[in-house]
N, C-alpha and C positions, 0 to 999 in steps of 0.2 A: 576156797578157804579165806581166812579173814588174813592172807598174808598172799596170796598168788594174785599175778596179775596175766593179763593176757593182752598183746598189743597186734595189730591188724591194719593192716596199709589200705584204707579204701581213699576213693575218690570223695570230695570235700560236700559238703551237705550234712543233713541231720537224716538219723538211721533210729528205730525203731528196735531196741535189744530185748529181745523176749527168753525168758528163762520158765523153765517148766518149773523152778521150784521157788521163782521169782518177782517183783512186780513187774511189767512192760515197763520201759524206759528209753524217752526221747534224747538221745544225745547227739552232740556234735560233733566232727570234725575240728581240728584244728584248720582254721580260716587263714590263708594266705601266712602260713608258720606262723598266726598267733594263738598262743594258746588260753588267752583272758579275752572279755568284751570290754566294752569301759564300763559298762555295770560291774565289772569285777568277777562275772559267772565266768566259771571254766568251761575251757573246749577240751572237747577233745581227749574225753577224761570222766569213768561217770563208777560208782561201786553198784554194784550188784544187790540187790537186798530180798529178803524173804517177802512174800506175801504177808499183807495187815490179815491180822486172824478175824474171821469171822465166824456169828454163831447163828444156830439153828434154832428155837426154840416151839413144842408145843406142848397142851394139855392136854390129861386125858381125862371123855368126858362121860356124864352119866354111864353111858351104854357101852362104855370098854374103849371105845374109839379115841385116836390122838389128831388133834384138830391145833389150829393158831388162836381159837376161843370156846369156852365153853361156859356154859351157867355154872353158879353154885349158888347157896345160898350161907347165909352165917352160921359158922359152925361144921357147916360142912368141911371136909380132907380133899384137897386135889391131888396128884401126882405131875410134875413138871418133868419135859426130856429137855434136854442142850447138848448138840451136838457141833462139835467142830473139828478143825483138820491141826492137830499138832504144827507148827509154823518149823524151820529150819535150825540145826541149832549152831550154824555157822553163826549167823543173827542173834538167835534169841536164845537167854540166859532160861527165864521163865514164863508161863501164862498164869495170870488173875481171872478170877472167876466172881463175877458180883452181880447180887440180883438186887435190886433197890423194889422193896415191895409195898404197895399200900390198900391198908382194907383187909391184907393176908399177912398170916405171920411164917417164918421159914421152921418147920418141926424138925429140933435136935437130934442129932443123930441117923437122919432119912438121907444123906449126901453119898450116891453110891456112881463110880464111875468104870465104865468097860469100851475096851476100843471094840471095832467094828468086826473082830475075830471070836469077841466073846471074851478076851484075857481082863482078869480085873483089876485095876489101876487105882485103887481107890486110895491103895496106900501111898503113892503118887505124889499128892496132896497132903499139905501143910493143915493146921488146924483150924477146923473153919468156925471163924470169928462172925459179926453182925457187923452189915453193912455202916456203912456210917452218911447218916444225910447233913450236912450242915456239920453242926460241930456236935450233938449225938447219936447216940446207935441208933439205927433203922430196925425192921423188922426182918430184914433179907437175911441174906449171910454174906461173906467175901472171905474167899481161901486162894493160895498161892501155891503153886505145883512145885516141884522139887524139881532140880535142874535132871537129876533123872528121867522125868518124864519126855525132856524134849529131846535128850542125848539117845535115849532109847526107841522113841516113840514118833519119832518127825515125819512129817506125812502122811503118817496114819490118822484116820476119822475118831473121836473120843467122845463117848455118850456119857455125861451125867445127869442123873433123875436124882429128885428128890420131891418133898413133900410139902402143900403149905396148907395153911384151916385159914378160913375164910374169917376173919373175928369185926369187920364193919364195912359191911355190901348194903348198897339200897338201889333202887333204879335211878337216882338222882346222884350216887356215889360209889360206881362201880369198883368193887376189887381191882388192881391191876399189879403188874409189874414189869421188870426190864429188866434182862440180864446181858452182863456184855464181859465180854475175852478181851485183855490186855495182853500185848506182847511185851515181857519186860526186855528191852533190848541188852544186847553183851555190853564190856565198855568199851569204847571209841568205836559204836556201831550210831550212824544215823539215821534213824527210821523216815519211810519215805513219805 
């Protein structure tokens, strides 16, 4: 929890703390009972933190099939999957969800999400607004999950699909896009 600690008598060196629902983490020992270096870094002393959320992304292509690329042509409707592992909610308040898209536009109302058991989470999720590139909207979308999601939902895999139309592809100017998962950390949590 964001208030227990756990303390451990080893022999002086740095040790490797591995947490299954955690990052790996080099720490130290306290050095000859000090517990600072003169860099000012702590021994002897490390917080535990969730894994950075990562995502899954594929298309699905002419033939039904779900690949990391597929053709389209202008005009044409793809279908997008994003899959990721809900993060801890000791750590994390919420996740962002943003696809900065170019050459494709994101189609209103196509954002549907369901964990890996099939339950559907869609309501989960906040209103999903347009990416923003620079200082206007993009063509993507970006939505934020309700702290519901991570309190209920932590370590389980979470699929969302949705939809985009191709509106300026050339072979010299391909469609593409990028989606990526924010953890929004709790307060006085510092992400690793």
């Amino acid at each position: 929890s964001n208030t227990q600690t756990l303390a451990l008598t080893l022999p002086e060196g740095y040790y490797l703390v591995v947490d299954t629902e955690g990052s790996p983490i080099l720490v130290s020992t306290t050095i000859g009972g000090a517990t600072k270096m003169s860099s000012g870094q702590t021994l002897g002393s490390t917080l535990v933190k969730t894994n950075v959320t990562k995502v899954v992304k594929t298309i699905k292509r002419a033939d039904g099939t779900w690949s990391k690329t597929a053709a389209a042509t202008n005009g044409e409707t793809r279908d997008f999957k994003a899959t990721f592992t809900v993060p801890n909610k000791l750590s994390v308040d919420t996740v962002t969800l943003e696809d900065h898209m170019t050459g494709i536009v994101y189609v209103d109302g196509s954002f549907h999400a369901t964990t890996s058991s099939g339950t559907d989470v869609t309501n989960q999720f906040g209103t999903i607004g347009k990416d923003k590139v620079g200082n206007s909207d993009g063509t993507g979308f970006k939505v934020t999950s309700l702290q519901s999601l991570v309190d209920t939902y932590q370590g389980k895999q979470v699929t969302v699909t949705y939809r985009a139309k191709v509106v300026n592809a050339a072979r010299a100017n391909a469609a593409a896009n990028t989606i990526t998962v924010t953890s929004n950390w709790l307060p006085n949590i510092t992400p690793p």
